[in-house]
N, C-alpha and C positions, 0 to 999 in steps of 0.2 A: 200479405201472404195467405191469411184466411181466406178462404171460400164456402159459399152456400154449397149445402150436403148435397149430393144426388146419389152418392155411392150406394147401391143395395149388394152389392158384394161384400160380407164378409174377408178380410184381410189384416193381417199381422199387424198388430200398431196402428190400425185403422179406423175410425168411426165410418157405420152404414144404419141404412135405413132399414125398417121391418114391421109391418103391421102396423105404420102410424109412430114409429115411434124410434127413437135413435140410440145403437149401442156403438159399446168401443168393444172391438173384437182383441181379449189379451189372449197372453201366451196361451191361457188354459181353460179359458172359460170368456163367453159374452158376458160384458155389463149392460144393463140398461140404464136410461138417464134417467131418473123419476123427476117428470114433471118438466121436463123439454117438450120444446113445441118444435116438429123439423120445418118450418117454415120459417124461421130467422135463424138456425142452427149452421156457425160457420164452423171450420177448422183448417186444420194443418197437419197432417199425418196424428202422431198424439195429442194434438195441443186444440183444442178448442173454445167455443164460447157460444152462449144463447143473450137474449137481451137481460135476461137474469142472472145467469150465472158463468163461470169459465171454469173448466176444465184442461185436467193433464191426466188423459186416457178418462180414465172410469171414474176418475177420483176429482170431486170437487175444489176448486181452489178456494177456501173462505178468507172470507174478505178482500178477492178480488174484483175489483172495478171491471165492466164487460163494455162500457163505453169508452176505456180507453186503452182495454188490452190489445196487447200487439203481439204477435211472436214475432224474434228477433233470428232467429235459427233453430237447428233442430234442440240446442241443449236450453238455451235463455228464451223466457216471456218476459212481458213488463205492461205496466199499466201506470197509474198515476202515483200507486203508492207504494211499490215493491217491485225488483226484480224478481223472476224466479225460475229455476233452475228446477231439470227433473228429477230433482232428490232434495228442495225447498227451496225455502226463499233465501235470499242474500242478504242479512242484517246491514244497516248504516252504507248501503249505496247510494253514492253521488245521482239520482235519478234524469238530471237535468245532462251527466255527461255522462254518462254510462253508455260504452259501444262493444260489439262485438268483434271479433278481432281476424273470424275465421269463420267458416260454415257449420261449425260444432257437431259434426261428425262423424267419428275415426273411422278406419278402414275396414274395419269389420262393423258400421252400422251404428254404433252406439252413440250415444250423446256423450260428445266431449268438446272441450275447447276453451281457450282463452280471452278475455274480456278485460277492461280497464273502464275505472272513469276518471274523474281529477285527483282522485288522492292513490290509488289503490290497483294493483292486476290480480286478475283472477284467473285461477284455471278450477274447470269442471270436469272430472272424469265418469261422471256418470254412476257413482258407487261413494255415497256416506255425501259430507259436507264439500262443498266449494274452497277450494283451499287459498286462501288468499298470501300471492308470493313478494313476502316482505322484501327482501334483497333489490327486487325490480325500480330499475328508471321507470317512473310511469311516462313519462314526456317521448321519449324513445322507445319502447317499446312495443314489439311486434309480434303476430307469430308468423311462422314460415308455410302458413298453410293446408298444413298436413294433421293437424290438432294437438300434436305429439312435442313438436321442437318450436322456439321461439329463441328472440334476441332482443336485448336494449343494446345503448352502445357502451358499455361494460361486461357483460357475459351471456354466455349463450345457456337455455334454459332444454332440459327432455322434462317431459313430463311433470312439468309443474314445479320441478327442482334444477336449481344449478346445477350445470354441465360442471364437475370439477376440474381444475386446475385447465381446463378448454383454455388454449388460444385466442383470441378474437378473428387478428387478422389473417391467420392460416385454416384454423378451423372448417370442413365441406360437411356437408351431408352425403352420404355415400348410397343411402337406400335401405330400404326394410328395418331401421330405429339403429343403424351403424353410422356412425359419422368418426372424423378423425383431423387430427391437427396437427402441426409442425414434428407435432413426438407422443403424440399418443394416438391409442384408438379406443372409440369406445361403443360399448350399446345403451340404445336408452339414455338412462342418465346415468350408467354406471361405466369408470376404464377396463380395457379387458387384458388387463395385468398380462407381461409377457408378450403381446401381440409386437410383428414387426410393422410399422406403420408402412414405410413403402414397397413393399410386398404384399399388403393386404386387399384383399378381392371380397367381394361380394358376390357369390353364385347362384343365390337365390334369384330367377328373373323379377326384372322388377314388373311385371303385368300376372306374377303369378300369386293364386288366389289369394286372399284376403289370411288364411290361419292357416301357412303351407310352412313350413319349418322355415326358420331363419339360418342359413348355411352359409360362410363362409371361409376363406383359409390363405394364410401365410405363405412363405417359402420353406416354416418348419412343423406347424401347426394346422389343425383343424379343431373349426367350431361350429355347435352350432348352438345359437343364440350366445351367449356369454362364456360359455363351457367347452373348455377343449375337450373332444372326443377322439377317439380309438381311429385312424385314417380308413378301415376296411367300413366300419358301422356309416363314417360320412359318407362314404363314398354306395352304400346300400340307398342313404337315406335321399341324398342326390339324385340315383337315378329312380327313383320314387318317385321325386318331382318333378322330376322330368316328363316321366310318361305320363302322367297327370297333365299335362302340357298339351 
């Protein structure tokens, strides 16, 4: 996935060229790399490496191996002696089986996603340590794509946690972190108490933008996100979104 630099644009989450010399353009300020040569300088949106050194953005990986670094998607790197993730490495990974499980992603951009190797699943949310989900079949274990929801053949997972008291084999995903089973519905990883499951809709389109309200409603209820609300405020907030469309 790496490639040799040509970039001299400046860009969010980007390394570019300048005057000889290669920075990672962050939120609020260029880094430069001290003592990078951009003529064997590869990357991968954040993720780079020189024949000396590897990098995640501006910030040096130490004691990473550049001979055998790989990026593996947007949230996991690996080399010969560590995995690593954009908020550290991953202690006592199986290196020999360690796979990615999804694009590590989410929908709004960020580095997220779940991972396995022969002992252990992992999910990354991009924010503090890698959470390693002990309950998990590692042998069956999947995620469903989206970085957010996964399944072994025991229970289905939001966000790095068991779906509680989830169905297996009735259980859908419905869109926007709402999914629902035989007798419940839920958001996320959380049920959303009170909800009528076979009357319940999802109104938020599902092509609409990435941080656009989660809206949907019952045959006696509305919500949005996890929260029953006032039916005139949904029904504001609805055509919101809409025209935003």
């Amino acid at each position: 996935m790496l490639r040799l630099i040509t970039n001299q644009d400046p860009m969010e989450n980007e390394f570019f060229l300048r005057d000889g010399a290669v920075y990672f353009s962050g939120l609020y300020e260029n880094s430069l790399l001290k003592g990078v040569a951009p003529k064997d300088f590869c990357y991968w949106h954040y993720w780079g490496k020189s024949s000396t050194a590897c990098f995640l953005g501006g910030i040096r990986l130490r004691g990473a191996d550049p001979a055998s670094f790989r990026v593996l998607n947007y949230a996991y790197a690996m080399d010969k002696t560590a995995v690593y993730t954009t908020s550290g490495r991953i202690p006592g990974a199986d290196l020999a089986d360690f796979q990615v499980l999804d694009n590590g992603q989410n929908d709004s951009g960020a580095p997220q996603g779940y991972a396995k190797d022969s002992r252990q699943v992992y999910f990354h949310n991009g924010d503090g340590k890698v959470k390693i989900i002990k309950s998990a079949e590692v042998s069956s274990f999947r995620s469903l794509g989206d970085t957010y929801f996964a399944r072994d053949e025991q229970r289905i997972y939001a966000y790095g946690k068991q779906l509680p008291k989830a169905e297996l084999t009735s259980w859908e995903l419905l869109g926007h972190w709402y999914s629902r089973d035989a007798k419940r519905v839920y958001y996320l990883n959380r049920e959303i108490k009170g909800a009528d499951r076979d009357s319940f809709t999802v109104c938020t389109p599902l092509d609409a933008p990435p941080l656009a309200d989660h809206l949907a409603r019952d045959k006696e209820h509305f919500y949005q996100n996890d929260e029953m609300i006032d039916e005139t405020l949904w029904r504001e907030r609805l055509h919101e979104l809409m025209q935003e469309q």
